[in-house]
N, C-alpha and C positions, 0 to 999 in steps of 0.2 A: 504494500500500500504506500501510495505517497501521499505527502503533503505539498499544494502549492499555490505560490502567490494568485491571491485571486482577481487582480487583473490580468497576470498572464492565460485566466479564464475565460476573458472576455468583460468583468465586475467592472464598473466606473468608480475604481476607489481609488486612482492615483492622486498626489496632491493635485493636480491640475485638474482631477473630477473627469480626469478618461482612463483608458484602460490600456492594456500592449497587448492586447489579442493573439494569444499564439495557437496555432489549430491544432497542432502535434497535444501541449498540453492542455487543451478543450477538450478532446479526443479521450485523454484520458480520464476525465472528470465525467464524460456521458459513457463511458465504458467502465464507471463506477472503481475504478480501478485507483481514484485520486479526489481528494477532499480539500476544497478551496479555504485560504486563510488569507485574512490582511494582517499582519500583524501592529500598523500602524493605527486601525480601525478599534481591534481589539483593545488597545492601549488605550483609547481615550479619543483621540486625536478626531476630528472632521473632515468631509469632504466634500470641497477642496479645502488645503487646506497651505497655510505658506510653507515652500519647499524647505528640507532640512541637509544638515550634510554635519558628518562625525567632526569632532574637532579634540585636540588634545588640550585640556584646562586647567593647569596646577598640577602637572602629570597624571592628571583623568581622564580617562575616555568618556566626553559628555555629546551628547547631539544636541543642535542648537539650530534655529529656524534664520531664513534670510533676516529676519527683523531681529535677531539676537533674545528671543526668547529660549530658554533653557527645556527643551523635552524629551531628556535624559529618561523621566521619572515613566512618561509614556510608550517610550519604545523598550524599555527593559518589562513595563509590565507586557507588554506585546508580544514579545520575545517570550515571557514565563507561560502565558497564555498559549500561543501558538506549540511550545513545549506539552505543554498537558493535552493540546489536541490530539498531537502526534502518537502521545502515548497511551492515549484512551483507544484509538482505533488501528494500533498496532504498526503507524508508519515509519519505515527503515528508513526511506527515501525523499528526499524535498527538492524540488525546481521549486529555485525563487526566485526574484525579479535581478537581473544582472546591476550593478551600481549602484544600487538602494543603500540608504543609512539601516534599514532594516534587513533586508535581505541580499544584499547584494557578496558576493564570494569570490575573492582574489584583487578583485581590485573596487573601491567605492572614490567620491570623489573627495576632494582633501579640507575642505572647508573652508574654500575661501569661497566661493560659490563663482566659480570662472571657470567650470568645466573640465578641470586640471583633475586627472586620475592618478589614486596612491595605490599602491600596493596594502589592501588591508580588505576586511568583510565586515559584512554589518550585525547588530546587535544580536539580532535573530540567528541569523548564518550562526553565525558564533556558538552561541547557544546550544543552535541546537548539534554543531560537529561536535561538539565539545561532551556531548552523550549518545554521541554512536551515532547520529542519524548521518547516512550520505548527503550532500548538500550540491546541490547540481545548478547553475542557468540556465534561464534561456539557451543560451550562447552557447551552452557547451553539454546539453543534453542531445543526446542520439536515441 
């Protein structure tokens, strides 16, 4: 069973209140085989809502919105949440949204908000590699 981002489902839950439609992973969600999560939705957060990007804070990994609001406190409960899904319906596996502060895995962008890519994963990703589950993209599921 997977777990995944669910606008990669087709869901209008991205900040911008669209989606990234992927058919591959739609496919798997109507073939019951995979269970849609936002984990930013989960947390708290609205949609749309202002874009976020990881930043390093006093040597803390905090996420912090274009306007300099701190929603640290929202994407970590996002992340715990999307965890107990995972593990309530047995999923080994996650495709989640490539660059995301939430889901994004290998590289998100670095917090200046000027589209510059780091070497790092988001709160979620994280989370959830960090207890067994595979954590896959877009971009780089087959």
């Amino acid at each position: 069973m997977y777990i995944v981002s669910a606008c990669l489902a087709g869901v209008n839950c991205r900040y911008d209140g669209r989606s990234n439609k992927n058919e591959k992973v739609l496919n798997l969600v109507k073939e019951g085989k995979a269970i849609i999560v936002c984990p930013e939705v989960l947390g708290g957060l609205l949609t749309p809502r202002v874009p976020c990007e990881i930043v390093i804070k006093d040597g803390e990994i905090r996420v912090v919105n274009k306007d300099g609001k701190d929603c640290t406190k929202e994407f970590k409960l996002g992340a715990e949440k999307t965890l107990e899904i995972a593990k309530i319906v047995g999923a080994d596996k996650a495709i989640l949204k490539a660059k995301s502060p939430s889901c994004g895995k290998g590289r998100i962008y670095d917090g200046t908000f000027s589209n510059k890519l780091i070497c790092g994963n988001g709160i979620t990703a994280n989370l959830l590699m960090n207890n067994g589950i595979q954590v896959n993209t877009e971009e780089d599921f087959i």
